[in-house]
N, C-alpha and C positions, 0 to 999 in steps of 0.2 A: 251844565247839563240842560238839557233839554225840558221844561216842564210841559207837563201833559193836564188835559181836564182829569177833574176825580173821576172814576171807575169801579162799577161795581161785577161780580161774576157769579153766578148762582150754581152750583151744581148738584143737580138730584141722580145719585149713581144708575136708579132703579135696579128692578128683580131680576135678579138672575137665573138662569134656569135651574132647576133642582138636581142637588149631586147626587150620585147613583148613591143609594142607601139610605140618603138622610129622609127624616122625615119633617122639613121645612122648607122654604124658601128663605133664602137671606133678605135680611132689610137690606131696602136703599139707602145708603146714608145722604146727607144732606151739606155742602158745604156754601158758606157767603163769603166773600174776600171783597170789602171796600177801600181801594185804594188809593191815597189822595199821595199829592208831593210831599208833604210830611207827616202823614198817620197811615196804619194800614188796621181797618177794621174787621174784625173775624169772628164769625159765629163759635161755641162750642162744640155743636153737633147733638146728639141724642145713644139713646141704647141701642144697641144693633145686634142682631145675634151672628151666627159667623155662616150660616148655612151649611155646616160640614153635617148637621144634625147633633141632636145627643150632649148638648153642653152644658147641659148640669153632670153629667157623668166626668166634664172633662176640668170640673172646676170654675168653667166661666173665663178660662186663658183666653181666650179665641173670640171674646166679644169684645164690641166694642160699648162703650160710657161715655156721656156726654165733662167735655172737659170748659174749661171758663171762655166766657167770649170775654175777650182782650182788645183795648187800646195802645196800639205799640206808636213809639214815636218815633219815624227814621232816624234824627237826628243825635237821641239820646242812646243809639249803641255805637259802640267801638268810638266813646266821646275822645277829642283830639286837647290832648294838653304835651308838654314839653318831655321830650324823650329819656329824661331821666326823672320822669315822676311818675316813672311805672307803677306804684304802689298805688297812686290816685287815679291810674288810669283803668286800674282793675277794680278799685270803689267808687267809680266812678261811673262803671257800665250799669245802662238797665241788667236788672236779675226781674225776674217772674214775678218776684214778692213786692217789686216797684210797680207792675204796670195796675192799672185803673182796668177792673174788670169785674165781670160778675161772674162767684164761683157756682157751681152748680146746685141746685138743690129740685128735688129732697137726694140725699146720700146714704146715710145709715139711720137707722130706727132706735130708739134707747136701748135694745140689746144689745145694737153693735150689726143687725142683719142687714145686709146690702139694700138700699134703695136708688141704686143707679139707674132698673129699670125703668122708672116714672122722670127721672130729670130729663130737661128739654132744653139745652139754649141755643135757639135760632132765630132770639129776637135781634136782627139786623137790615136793615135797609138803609144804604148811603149813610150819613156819616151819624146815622140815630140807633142808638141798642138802649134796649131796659131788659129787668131781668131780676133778681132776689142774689141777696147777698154781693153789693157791691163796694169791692174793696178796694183802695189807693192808699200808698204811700205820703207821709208828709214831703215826700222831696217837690211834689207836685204844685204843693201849698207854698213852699219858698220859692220855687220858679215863677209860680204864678203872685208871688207876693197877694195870697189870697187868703182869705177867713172865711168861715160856713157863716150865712146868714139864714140862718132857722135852715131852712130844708134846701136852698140853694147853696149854689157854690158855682163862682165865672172863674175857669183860670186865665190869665190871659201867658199863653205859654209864646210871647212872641219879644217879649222884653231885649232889650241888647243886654251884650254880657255885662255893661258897666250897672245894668241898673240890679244884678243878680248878686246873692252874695258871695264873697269872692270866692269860697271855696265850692261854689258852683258854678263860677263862670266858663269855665273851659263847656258847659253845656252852649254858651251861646243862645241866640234865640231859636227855637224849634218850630216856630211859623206856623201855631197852630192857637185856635182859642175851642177851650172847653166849657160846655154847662152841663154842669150836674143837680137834677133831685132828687134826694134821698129822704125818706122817712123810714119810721120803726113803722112794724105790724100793729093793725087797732086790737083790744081784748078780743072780739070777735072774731077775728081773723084767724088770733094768733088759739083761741080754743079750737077752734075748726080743722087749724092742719095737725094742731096735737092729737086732737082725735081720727081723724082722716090716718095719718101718717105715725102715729106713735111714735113721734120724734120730734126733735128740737126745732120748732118753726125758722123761717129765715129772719137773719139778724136785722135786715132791712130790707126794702124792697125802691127800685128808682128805676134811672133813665137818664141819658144821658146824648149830648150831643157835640160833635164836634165840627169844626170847617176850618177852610186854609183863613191866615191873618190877611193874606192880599186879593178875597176873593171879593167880588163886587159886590157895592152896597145899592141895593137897587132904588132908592132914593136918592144915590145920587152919582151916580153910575163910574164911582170912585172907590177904591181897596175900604172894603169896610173899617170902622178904627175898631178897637175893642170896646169903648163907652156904647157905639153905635148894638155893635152885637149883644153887650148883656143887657142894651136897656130898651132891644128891640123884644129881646125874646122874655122878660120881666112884663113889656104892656102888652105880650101878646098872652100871655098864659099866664092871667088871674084868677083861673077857677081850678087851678091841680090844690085835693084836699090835703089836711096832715093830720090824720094818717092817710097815706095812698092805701086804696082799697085792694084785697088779693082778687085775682080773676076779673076785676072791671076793666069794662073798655074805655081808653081816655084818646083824646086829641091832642097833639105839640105844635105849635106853629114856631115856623121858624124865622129867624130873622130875614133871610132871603126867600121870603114866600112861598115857603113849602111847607106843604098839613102832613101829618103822621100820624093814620091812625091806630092805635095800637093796644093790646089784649096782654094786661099786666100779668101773668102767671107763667112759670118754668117748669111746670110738671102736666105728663100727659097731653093725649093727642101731638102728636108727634110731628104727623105731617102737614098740620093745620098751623098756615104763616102766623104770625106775630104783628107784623109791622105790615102798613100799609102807605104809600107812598100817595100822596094829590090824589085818592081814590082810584086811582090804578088796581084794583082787585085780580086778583090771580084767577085761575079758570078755578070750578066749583069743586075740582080737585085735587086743591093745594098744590104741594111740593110732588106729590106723586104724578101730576099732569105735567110737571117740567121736561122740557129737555134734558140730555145729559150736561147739557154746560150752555148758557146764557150768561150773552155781556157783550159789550161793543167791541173787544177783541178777540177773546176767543167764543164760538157758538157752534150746534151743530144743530141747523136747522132742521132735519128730520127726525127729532127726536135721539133716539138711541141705537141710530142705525149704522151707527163708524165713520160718518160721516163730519171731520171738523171744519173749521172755515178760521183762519189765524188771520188777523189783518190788524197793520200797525197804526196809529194815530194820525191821520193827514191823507191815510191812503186808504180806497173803497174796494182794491182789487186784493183776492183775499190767497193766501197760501191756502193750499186743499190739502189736506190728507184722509185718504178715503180706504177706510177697511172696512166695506161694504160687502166685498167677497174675499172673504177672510183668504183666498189660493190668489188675488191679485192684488194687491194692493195698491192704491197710484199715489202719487206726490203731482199735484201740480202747483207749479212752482209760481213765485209771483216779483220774484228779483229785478224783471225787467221794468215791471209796472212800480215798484215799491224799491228803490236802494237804500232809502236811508238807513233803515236799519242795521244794514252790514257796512255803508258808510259810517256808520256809528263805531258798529264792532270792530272794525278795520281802525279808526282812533283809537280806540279802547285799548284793543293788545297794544299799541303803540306806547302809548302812556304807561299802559302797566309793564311791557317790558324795562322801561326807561328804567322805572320804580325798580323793580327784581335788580335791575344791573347795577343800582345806586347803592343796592342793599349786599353786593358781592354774588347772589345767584345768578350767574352768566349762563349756567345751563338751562335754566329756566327763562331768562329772561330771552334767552334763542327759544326756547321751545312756542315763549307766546307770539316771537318777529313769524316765525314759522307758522303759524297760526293764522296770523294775518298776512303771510304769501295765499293763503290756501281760502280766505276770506275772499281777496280778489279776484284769486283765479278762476272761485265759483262765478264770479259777478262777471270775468268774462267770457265763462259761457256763457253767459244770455245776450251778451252785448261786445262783443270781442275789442268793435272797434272804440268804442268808450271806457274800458277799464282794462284794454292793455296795458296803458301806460299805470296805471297804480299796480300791476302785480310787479310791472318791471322796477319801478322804483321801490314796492316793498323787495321785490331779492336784490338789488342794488344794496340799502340798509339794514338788508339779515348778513350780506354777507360783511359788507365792509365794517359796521360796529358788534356784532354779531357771531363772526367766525369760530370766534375761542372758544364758542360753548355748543361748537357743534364739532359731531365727527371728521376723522379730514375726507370719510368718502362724504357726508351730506355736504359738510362747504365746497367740493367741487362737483357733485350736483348740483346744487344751487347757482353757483358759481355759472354754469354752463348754460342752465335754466337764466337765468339773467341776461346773460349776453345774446342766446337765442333771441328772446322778447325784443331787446335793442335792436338790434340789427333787424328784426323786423318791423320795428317801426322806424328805424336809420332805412327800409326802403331794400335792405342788401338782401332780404331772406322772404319766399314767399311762406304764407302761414301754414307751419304742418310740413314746409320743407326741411327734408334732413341734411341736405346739401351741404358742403361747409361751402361758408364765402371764401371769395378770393383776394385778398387785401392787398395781394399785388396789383392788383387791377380795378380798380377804386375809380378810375376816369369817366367810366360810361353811367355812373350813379351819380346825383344831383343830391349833396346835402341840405336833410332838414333839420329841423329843431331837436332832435335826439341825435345829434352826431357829437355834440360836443363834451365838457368837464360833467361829471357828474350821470352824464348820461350813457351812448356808446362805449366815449372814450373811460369813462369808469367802469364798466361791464368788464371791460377787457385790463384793465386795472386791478382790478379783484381777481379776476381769474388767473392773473400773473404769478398774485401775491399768493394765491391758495397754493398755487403749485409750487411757489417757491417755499410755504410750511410746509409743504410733503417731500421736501429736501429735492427735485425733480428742477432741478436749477434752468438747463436748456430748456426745456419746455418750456417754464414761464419767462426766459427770456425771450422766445419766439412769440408768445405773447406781445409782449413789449412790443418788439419791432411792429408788430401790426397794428399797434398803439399807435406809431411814429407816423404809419400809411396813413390812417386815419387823418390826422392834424398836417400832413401833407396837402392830400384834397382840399379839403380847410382852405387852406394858404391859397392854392389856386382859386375857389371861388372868392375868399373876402380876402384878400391879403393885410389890408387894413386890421381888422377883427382879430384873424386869427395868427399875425406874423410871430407874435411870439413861442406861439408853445412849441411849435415842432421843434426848435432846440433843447427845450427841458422838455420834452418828451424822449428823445435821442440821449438826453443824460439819465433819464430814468432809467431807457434801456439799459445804456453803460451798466448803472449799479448792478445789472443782472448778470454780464460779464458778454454783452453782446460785443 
């Protein structure tokens, strides 16, 4: 696969207009998704009321609470070890209670009464979160063959599987390195939020950073090593206290020369950021002056006005979808400026069908070939003459590996749909003509590069053979025989090239009972 730079995406929902009877405005809730090739980093969010009105009458069903921001590691789910060790493959998956996160706080008060109102976690920017009460698994600590050293902790989660122990190898390396601090609360602290909160102060309070293992070390414009990251980010930050203070503001530098300035507390002020990037400061008001979604691929630059802009990695020209006037909505589209991406997708079903078919789901695995006809055919709307030939060749391989797991009316729509394409690119069919060709009379056409095996003469191949599963025997022998026209022409332009086949083309027919 393709790796991409890290990527971050902000979105502030904002206020929505007030519903007939309530008597509120809903919050905007707040979401962050930083995503690297192997971590995805996520804010928890905050308390939200639901805007219906009246939600203490209704229980508090209908709001939302701020849940833990999490370090998930691509790598570490649906881990791959041998098909009959399913038992390890299922204790082997990330669960919740493994990921490195901070749970939210405050929660409940020593009664037991709800304080979800006051928790806050939307400390995240790029690949840096802090926040109270953060918890990790030891499996983290064996991957990363790591020990806490007072309030630190480097994992280096990039190890090869031989260096891992064994009954964690099938994790393999996860391409990732982590630093964590963590301390307890001072006495002071920890009496202030007892008093404040009438509840069990947080267990700890930290911060924590991550980046890919092969990202540049700008020292020496080579994949940093792990020694390089934990012993860059140890001389750069020798003044974090122990205890870390509640509510102070501290600075992280990071090993790739980036500052972070950052506001230790998880309760309260809601809309007021956390994290602050190389001094990049947000406008004066916070989260609530955002757009609805900011980030290098998706944004909508006017704010909140339905306005999006989708644009893929490599490319500046952006898909529009514009619900601006909620009675017209547009799509402009940006396939022609940008294919990779449905060149991607168009792989993808390909692969994953192969997958489905290996696995006995035939219907399925037609369903995703079918997917990627339809992948193409959009591509050549924008561009007919450049991605005719891949929708022709995906219905070529829907129909001929394919067939059995579709109906016999779709495989001889397809079927037909295929050979149309061909023959429009064999030259024989103008585009959008319903004509049928005439394959008796094949002389006044000049073949190209689509006349031959696998191309033309495979269109009509397939459609022989669907007709022949639909028990319609003449028919697809009539088929055939125009097969035979085909590699006739053939003979006449290259004789050399193509002498052979029109004999085992004529015996193909034969088996049809021509």
């Amino acid at each position: 696969m393709t790796r991409f730079a890290p990527a971050q995406h902000v979105f502030h929902h904002g206020r929505r207009s007030q519903m007939p009877k309530a008597d509120e405005n809903a919050d905007g809730g707040v979401e962050i998704y930083h995503h690297s090739a192997s971590f995805l980093l996520t804010v928890g969010g905050m308390w939200l009321n639901s805007g219906y009105g009246m939600d203490e009458f209704t229980g508090y069903k209908q709001v939302a609470i701020a849940q833990s921001t999490t370090l998930m590691f691509t790598r570490a789910f649906d881990v791959r070890v041998k098909p009959e060790d399913v038992d390890l493959r299922i204790e082997l998956d990330t669960k919740f209670a493994d990921l490195i996160r901070f749970d939210r706080w405050p929660s409940v008060d020593d009664d037991g009464e709800a304080l979800e109102r006051d928790a806050v976690n939307t400390a995240v920017h790029t690949g840096f979160a802090c926040g109270a009460n953060l918890e990790m698994s030891d499996l983290w600590l064996q991957l990363g063959g790591a020990t806490w050293d007072g309030p630190w902790l480097f994992l280096d989660l990039n190890r090869p599987a031989e260096a891992l122990p064994e009954h964690l190898r099938p994790y393999g390396p996860l391409g990732a390195y982590v630093a964590i601090y963590r301390t307890t609360l001072g006495p002071a602290d920890v009496e202030l939020l007892e008093s404040q909160y009438d509840a069990v102060p947080p267990k700890n309070v930290g911060f924590l950073y991550a980046m890919e293992a092969d990202a540049v070390d700008p020292a020496t414009g080579t994949a940093m090593t792990f020694a390089a990251f934990r012993d860059g980010i140890r001389a750069r930050n020798t003044t974090f206290p122990n205890p870390l203070v509640w509510a102070a503001f501290y600075v992280f530098h990071s090993p790739d020369n980036h500052k972070y300035d950052f506001w230790l507390r998880s309760d309260q002020h809601k809309y007021r950021p956390r994290v602050e990037l190389d001094d990049q400061t947000l406008p004066p008001g916070g989260f609530e002056a955002l757009p609805l979604v900011g980030g290098p691929y998706l944004r909508t630059p006017g704010g909140h006005d339905g306005r999006f802009e989708v644009r893929h990695p490599g490319c500046d020209h952006p898909l529009v979808l514009d619900f601006s006037d909620q009675h017209n909505p547009v799509c402009l589209d940006n396939i022609a400026a940008c294919p990779q991406p449905w060149l991607d997708r168009g792989y993808a079903l390909l692969v994953f069908a192969q997958t489905l078919l290996n696995a006995g789901k035939r219907t399925e695995a037609a369903g995703a070939m079918v997917e990627r006809v339809r992948v193409y055919q959009r591509m050549a709307e924008a561009d007919r003459g450049t991605y005719l030939p891949r929708v022709a060749i995906a219905l070529f391989e829907l129909v001929l590996h394919h067939r059995a797991g579709l109906s016999p009316a779709s495989a001889l729509a397809f079927a037909h749909d295929g050979l149309a394409a061909y023959e429009e690119l064999a030259g024989l069919r103008e585009p959008g003509s319903q004509d049928p060709v005439d394959y008796d009379h094949l002389a006044a056409f000049t073949p190209n590069d689509y006349w031959g095996r696998h191309l033309l003469s495979g269109a009509l191949w397939n459609l022989a053979w669907v007709l022949k599963d639909a028990g319609d025997t003449p028919a697809a022998a009539g088929w055939m025989v125009r097969r035979v026209r085909v590699y006739e022409r053939l003979v006449q332009v290259d004789p050399v090239r193509w002498q052979p086949e029109p004999t085992q083309a004529q015996a193909d027919a034969a088996a049809f009972g021509t």
